[in-house]
Steps between C-alpha positions, in 0.01 A plus 500: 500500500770646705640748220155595429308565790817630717629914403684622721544899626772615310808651776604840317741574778817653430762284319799343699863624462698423173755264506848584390620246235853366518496435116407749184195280371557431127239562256267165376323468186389853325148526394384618148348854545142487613420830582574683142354849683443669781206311687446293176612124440509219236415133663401238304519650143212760613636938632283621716514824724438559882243789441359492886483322838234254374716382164739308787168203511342607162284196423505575137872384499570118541627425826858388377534835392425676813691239686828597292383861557557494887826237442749836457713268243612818370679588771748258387468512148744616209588837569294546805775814617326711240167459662553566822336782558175310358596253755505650763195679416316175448608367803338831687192455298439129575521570863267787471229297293503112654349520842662210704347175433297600235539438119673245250808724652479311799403154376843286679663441144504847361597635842788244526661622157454865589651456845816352299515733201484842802802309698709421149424845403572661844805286509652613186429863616696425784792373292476775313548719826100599505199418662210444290251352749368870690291417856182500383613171222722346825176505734295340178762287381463343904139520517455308173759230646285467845224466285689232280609278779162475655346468080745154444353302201537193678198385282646562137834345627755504218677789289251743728596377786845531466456839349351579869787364647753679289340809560560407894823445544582855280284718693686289797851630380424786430369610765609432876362429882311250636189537237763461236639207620138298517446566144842406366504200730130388365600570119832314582322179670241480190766539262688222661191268524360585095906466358447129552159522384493678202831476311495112405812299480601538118482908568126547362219717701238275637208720282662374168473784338818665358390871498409452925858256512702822385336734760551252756890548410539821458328506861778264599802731370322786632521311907867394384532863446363605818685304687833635351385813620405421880676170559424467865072463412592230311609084662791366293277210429231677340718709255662151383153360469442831234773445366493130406142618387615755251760277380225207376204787378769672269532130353149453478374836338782407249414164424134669443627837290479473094797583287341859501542572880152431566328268747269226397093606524390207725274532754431852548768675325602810317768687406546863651384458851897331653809553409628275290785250471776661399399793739517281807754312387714854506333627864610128583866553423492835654441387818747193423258240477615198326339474137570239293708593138508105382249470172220311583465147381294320229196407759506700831202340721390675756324198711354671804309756284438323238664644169745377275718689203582323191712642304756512199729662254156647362206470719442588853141280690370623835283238583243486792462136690403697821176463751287811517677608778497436864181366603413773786582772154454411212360895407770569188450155362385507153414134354758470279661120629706376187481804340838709382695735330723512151769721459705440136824720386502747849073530425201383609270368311273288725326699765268405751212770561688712761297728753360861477221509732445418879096630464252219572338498152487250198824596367734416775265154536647439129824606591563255723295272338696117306388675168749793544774284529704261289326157604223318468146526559269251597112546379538879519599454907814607675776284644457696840151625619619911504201727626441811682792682385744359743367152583540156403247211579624129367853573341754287261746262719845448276653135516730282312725771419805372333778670299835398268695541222520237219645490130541850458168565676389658816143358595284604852160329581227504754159418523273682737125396708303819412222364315455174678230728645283511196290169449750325260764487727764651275880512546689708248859413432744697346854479332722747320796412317717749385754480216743814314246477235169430675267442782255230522225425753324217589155534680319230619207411683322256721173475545157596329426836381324684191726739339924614639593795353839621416636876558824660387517853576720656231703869613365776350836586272402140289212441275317187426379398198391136337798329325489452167563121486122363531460404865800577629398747780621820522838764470578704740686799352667826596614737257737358271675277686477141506185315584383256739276189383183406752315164430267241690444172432312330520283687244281802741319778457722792468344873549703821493303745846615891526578527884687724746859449699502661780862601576482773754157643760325695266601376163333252248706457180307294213630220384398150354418145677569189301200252645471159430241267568497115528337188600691203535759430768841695392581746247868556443613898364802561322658809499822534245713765438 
């Protein structure tokens, strides 16, 4: 009610002094180009242009889009020296056409990444022996952090909070005096308090969502950064607190990264919107961070999150045996308990349904709906009650999750609560075993219900086709290599659906979902290759 009802005047005084770093700050993570002309950009697979004032809160472009529009990522991005002059022109313009405290410019989470990408940009200038921040940018850049620190989205909490509090203690370095020193000590003191809180023991980001867990780090590298630069805004406590922190996400964003560099699509997750692995891994070691070099072993659980990796010679499993999320956010959770991912030879093959749209319509209900994701469906329901775009009602509780290695075999199971909701009572338990020449998984379920159905979302580089032998299931083939072998038993009723993956914002990529349907109480799949 608070963050609703209260706006405050916005303070367009002049800007405090600049402080003088005692370090050159050392360029983070580039961008990919986003603005491919001058006052024209590509977000989320769509180019648009900035025609007038009114195109900066155009309503007939989705709201991500004009979100990323006032973000400034290019700033930072790939060869952002050869646009500076657009720069800087932008930066002009976007004073010029956002009155204060009006606008998606001014919402706290686009604000807080524009007040960070002006100060990384102004403090490369300065590096570079220039000044790209004129007086009229300075006196915004301090009116938009007034306005922040009064705009705190204490009622979001997670990655947007932090992103508040980030953009806090930069403003607070970089600039100096009294006002200064309020908003680096706030954005220092909620850092502090939402470390603990949202980076969870075994390294993983409270939201469990990959994509949001590698922004969250490169956040963290960036404050290790900052604090390289102006040491003495910075307790030695907190800095080894980042530190540690960096140390365990690396870990974790590689136990969850495919052979191909890419993260795994759980929760909401894409591919294009964070840097990935091996790009953080090399900011990491810039800044001398610790990352770990040892390969990674034939199960890597990670128990406070909730994943686990299985994997082999061959294969590579990213397997999900994680609650929604935290109960106060569960607004990235997709209901995909038990569900998981199959890479074979360096490529996946298995997908979940990935995410391309945050708009509140039908298609990002399916999205994030147990049907888009390898697991099973119970009577057509989901495992987790998703609604309203960035809601969950009754959600899946994980338990008896167990892990080993036996005969040659690595095996993970789990059974999880989520349809004890529906008038049968069911439980679903699952178990994958994974050999060098196969996978098999054993579903089972307790409890009364009509029809579980099967899913198996197969990548878009493999076909699917019936196999030949007479009720064998299906082959899974890609080009002209070798194929993999799918069957169910006990006997079901196999169907071959055209769907979409959903690998970056923006993007749907067809592809085919194996579906399986059963009655009785298990069904076991084989997978051989």
């Amino acid at each position: 009610m608070w963050f609703r009802l209260y706006w405050p005047r916005p303070n367009l005084g002049p800007a405090p002094g600049l402080r003088t770093p005692m370090e050159v700050w050392q360029p983070g993570c580039r961008r990919k180009i986003s603005m491919v002309a001058e006052n024209s950009f590509r977000f989320l697979n769509t180019t648009d242009s900035l025609r007038s004032e009114a195109d900066w809160d155009n309503p007939d472009r989705l709201r991500l889009w004009r979100y990323n529009l006032h973000y400034f990522d290019d700033l930072n991005a790939e060869g952002a020296d050869t646009r500076a002059k657009w720069h800087r022109a932008l930066i002009a313009r976007w004073v010029r056409e956002n009155p204060p405290g009006v606008g998606t410019g001014w919402e706290p989470y686009p604000t807080s990444l524009r007040i960070v990408n002006w100060i990384k940009w102004a403090l490369g200038a300065q590096t570079r022996g220039g000044h790209a921040l004129d007086a009229p940018a300075l006196d915004s850049l301090a009116a938009q952090t007034r306005w922040l620190r009064k705009r705190l989205e204490i009622h979001l909490l997670g990655n947007h909070l932090w992103a508040n509090a980030k953009a806090l203690a930069f403003a607070g370095v970089f600039f100096t005096g009294p006002e200064a020193e309020s908003w680096l000590r706030k954005g220092l003191a909620i850092l502090e308090r939402e470390l603990s809180e949202q980076i969870l023991p075994d390294g993983g980001h409270i939201e469990r969502s990959p994509m949001y867990h590698a922004v969250v780090l490169e956040d963290v590298l960036d404050l290790i950064s900052l604090s390289r630069m102006a040491p003495a805004c910075f307790s030695s406590s907190l800095v080894e607190r980042l530190l540690a922190a960096a140390t365990r996400m690396l870990q974790w964003l590689r136990v969850m990264t495919h052979p191909d560099g890419g993260i795994g699509l759980f929760n909401d997750a894409a591919f294009e919107i964070a840097p990935d692995y091996a790009v953080l891994a090399g900011y990491a070691r810039r800044l001398a961070v610790p990352v770990a070099e040892k390969a990674l072993g034939a199960v890597e659980a990670l128990p406070d999150s909730g994943y686990v990796r299985l994997q082999n010679a061959r294969a590579v499993m990213i397997c999900d045996v994680a609650p929604a999320g935290p109960d106060y956010l569960p607004g990235h959770a997709h209901a995909d308990t038990l569900s998981f991912e199959l890479s074979l030879d360096g490529r996946r093959v298995l997908v979940n349904g990935g995410t391309s749209s945050y708009e509140l319509n039908p298609e990002r209900q399916r999205q994030r709906g147990t049907a888009a994701h390898n697991t099973v469906a119970i009577d057509s329901q989901d495992s987790s009650e998703v609604w309203g775009g960035f809601r969950v009602a009754r959600r899946a509780r994980p338990f008896n999750v167990r892990w080993g290695e036996e005969d040659g075999s690595i095996w993970l199971e789990g059974a999880h609560d989520g349809y004890r909701r529906l008038p049968g009572r069911v439980i679903h338990h699952r178990r994958w075993i994974l050999r060098l020449d196969g996978l098999t998984i054993e579903d089972r379920l307790e409890g009364r219900f009509h029809t579980a159905s099967l899913f198996f979302h197969v990548h878009p580089e493999f076909s699917a086709q019936a196999d030949d032998r007479a009720g064998a299931g299906f082959v899974l083939v890609s080009g002209k290599e070798g194929q993999i072998r799918l069957s169910i038993g006990p006997p079901a009723e196999f169907s071959l659906v055209h769907s979409t993956w959903h690998p970056e914002f923006g993007r749907s990529v067809d592809n085919t979902t194996l579906t399986a349907s059963f009655r009785g109480e298990s069904a076991v799949t084989r997978l051989s290759w």
